[in-house]
N, C-alpha and C positions, 0 to 999 in steps of 0.2 A: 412382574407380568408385562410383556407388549404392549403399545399403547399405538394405535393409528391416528396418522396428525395430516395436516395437508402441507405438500411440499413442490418446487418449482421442478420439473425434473427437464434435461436437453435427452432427446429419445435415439436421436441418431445426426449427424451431420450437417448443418445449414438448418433441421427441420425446425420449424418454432416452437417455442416452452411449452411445455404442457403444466398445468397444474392438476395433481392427481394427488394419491391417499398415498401415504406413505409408511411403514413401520418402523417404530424405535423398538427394540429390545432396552429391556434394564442394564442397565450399568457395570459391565462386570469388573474385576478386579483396576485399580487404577485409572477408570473410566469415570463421563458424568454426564446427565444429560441433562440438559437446556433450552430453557424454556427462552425463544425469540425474542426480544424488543423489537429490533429495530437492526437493519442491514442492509448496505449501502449496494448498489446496482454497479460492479467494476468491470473495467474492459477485460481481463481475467477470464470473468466468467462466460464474454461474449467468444472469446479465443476458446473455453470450454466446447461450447456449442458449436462452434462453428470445427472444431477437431483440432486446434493448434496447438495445444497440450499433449493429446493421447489419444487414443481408438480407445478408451474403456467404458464406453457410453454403457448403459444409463448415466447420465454425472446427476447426481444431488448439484445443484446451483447454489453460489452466496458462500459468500465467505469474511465480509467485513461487516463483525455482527458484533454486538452490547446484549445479555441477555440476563435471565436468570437464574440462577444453580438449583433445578429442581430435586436432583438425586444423585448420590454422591457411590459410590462401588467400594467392594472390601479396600482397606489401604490408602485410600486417599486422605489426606491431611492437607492439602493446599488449600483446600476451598472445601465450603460445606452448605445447605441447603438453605436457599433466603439470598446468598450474597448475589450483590451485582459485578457483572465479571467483563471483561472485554475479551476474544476468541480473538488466539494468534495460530498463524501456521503450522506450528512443528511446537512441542513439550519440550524439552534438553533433556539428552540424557542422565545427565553427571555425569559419567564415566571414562567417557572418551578422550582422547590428548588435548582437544579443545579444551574441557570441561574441567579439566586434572588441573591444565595451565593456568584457569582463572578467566578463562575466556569465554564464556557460555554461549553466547551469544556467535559465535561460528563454531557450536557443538556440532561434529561431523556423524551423529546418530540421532537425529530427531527421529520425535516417532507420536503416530496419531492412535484412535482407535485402534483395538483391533477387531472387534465387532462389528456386520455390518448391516447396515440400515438396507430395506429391501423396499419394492415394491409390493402391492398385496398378492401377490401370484410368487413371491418368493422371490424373483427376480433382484440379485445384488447392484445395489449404488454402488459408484464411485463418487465418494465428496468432493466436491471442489476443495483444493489447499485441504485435504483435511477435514476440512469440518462442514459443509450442505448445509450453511445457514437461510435460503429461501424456502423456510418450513417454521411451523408452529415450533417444530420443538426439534433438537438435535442431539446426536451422540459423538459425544469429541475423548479424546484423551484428557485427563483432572490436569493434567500440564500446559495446555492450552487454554487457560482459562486465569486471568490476575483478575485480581478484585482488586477494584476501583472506586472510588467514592459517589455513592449512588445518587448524590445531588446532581449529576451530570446531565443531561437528558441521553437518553440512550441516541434515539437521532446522530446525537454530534458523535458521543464515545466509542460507539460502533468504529467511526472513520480509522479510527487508528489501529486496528485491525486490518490496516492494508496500506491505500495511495497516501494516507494523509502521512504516517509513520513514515513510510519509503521517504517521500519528501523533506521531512525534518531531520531523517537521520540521517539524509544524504550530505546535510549542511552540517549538522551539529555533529554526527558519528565519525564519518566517516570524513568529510571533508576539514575538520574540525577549523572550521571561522571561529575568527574573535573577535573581540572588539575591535574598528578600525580598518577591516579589511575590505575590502573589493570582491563582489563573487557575484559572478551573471550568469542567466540560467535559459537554454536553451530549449525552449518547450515547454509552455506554460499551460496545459490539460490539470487533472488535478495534482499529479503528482509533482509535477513543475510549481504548480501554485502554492504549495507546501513548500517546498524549498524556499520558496520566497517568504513565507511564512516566516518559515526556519531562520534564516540568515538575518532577518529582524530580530529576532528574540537573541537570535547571539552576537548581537550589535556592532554588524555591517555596518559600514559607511555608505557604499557605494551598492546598490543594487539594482542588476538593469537586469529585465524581462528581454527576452527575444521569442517572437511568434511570426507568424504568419497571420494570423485573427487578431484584429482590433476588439474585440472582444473581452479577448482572454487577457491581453492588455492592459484592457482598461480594469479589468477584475485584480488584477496585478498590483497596478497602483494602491486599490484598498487594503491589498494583504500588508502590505511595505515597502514594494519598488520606487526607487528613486528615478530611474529612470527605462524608459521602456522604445524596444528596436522593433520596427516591421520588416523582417528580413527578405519579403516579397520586394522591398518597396528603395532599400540600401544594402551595401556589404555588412554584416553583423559584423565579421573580425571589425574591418575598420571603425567602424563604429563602435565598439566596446573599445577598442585601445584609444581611441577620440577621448571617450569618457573617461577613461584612468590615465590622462596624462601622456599616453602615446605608449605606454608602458602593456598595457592589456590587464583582466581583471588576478587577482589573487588565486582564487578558487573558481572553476567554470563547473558547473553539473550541466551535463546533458541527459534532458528527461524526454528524450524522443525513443533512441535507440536504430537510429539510423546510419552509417559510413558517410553520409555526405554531413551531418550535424556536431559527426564527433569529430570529424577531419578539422570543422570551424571552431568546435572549444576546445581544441587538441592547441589550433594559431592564436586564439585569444585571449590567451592567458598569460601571464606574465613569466619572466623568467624566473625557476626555481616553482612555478607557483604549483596548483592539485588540479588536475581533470579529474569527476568524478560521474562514472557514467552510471545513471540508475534509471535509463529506459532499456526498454528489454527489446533485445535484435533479434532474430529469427533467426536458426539455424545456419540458414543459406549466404548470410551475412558475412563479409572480408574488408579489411580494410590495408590499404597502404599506407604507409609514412615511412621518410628517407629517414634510417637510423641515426644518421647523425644530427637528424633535428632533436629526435628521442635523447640522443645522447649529451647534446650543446645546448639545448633549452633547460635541463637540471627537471626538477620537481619529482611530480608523481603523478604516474599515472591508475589511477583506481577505479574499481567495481562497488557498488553498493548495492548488498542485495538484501531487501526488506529494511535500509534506512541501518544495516549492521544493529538494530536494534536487540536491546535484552530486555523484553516485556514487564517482567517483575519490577525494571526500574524504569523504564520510559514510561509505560503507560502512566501509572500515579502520578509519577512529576509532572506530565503534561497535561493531565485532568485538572490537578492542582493549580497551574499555570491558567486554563479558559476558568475554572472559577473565580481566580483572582483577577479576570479581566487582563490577562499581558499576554493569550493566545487564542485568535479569535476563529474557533473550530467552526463556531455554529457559520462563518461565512462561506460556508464550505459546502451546506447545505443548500439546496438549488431547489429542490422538490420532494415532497413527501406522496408517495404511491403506496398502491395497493398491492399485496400478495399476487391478485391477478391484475397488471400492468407493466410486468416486467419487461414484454417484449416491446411496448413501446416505449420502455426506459431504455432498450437497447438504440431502437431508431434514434433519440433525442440524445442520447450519447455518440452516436458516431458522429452525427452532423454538428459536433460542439455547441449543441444549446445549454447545456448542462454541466458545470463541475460533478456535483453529486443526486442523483435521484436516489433515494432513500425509501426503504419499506419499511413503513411502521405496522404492528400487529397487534 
């Protein structure tokens, strides 16, 4: 049977959250629904709202969520009712050339729900990424859902359900640093602060922060930066190839997603070495570079989208990792709000007061 819960809904374009009733249907074949902990407040959801996704409003809001497995649908064997689970974007197929190859995690058939959560007037949701975690309770796909060791607090384990993942994966997945290496990160918001995160746990030598905010800087420093650029204030290239010897760093991520920020980790890096870009650019976005820098510089130039993560194996090992104290998620958390305070978790995120505001329930 239906169950009505309360949920964050964006109504139409720019206008502000509402919080309203919402309905879950039961769980049909392959499906589960989930009971909330806790879901982190991401710029995502503010690009929802504000139309930068899609016209498919209603959107269910929230999507970096830690919760409960309340009810599990005919076929499901991944997870079952009690467990505590971390919600990622997209299930894997199996089936697909990705998935055949061994590569799951760039499975080219992801798939959420198919059931859809409405309004009381019948009116269909669009979930944010899938799953409309700013609500008591949600309907996701049983494949969006790893269980995770419920000593966690949901709080932190939510994070990786989105910026904090993008960021680690960006250094550990995709960029693949190791011990020894050089990797500076251009855009230190949260997902920037993950990478920095990141590149500590896979033991950088050299890790230098570039921002605009002294701030986010100095939050830098606590994650693992060694050293940190105000690109307001100096040339960042210069200044990174200063620091690695004149050389420039191994590994650059850029967590902006801008042509003038990728242009500068595109120069900053060393010869041979990985740009890997995991700020997301807007459509309307071009960029120039002389082919023959592309081609006489060597390396790689790469995309990282969702951290190339495959949940069933990153999440545990990095839950694993903040309960042994060598990945420290909860500094991630900035603030704990309410169900109804979302929209000024929006205001306190754009103005950078904030890595993460957090909904607990």
């Amino acid at each position: 049977m239906s169950q009505q819960v309360q949920g964050v809904i964006a109504r139409s374009v720019g206008a502000p959250v509402e919080l309203t009733t919402i309905v879950i249907p039961d769980p049909g074949p392959g499906e589960a629904v989930i009971q909330i902990q806790a879901c982190g407040v991401c710029h995502t959801d503010l690009h929802y709202r504000e139309g930068g996704i899609n016209d498919d409003f209603p959107f269910l809001l929230g999507h970096e969520a830690a919760g409960i497995v309340e009810a599990v649908g005919p076929g499901v064997t991944e997870v079952a009712p009690g467990d505590f689970v971390i919600l990622n974007w997209r299930a894997v197929c199996g089936q697909c050339r990705a998935c055949l190859r061994g590569r799951p995690q760039y499975c080219f058939a992801t798939h959420n729900a198919k059931q859809k959560m409405t309004l009381v007037d019948g009116t269909e949701l669009s979930p944010a990424l899938g799953i409309g975690a700013f609500a008591e309770k949600t309907l996701v796909a049983a494949g969006q859902c790893t269980k995770v060791d419920p000593a966690a607090p949901p709080a932190v384990a939510g994070l990786l359900g989105c910026g904090v993942m993008a960021g680690i994966g960006a250094v550990v997945n995709t960029g693949n640093v190791s011990r020894g290496d050089s990797v500076a990160v251009i855009g230190c918001g949260g997902v920037g602060a993950a990478a920095i995160a990141g590149a500590r746990l896979a033991g950088a030598a050299k890790i230098i922060a570039v921002d605009l905010d002294d701030r986010k800087l100095a939050k830098a420093l606590e994650l693992g930066a060694t050293h940190t650029v105000n690109s307001g204030q100096v040339d960042p290239v210069e200044t990174i190839r200063t620091i690695t010897n004149g050389f420039g760093a191994d590994v650059v991520v850029e967590a902006v997603g801008r042509p003038e920020t990728y242009k500068q980790a595109f120069y900053a890096r060393d010869l041979a070495g990985t740009v890997v870009l995991v700020g997301v650019p807007t459509p309307d976005m071009k960029i120039e570079l002389p082919l023959a820098e592309v081609f006489g510089r060597g390396g790689s130039l790469k995309s990282s989208w969702y951290g190339d993560c495959l949940p069933s194996r990153d999440f545990p090992m990095l839950i694993d990792l903040f309960l042994q104290g060598r990945l420290p998620l909860d500094a991630f958390v900035s603030e704990t709000v309410g169900l109804d305070e979302i929209e000024a978790a929006f205001v306190k995120m754009q103005a950078g007061d904030v890595l993460r505001s957090v909904v607990l329930f």
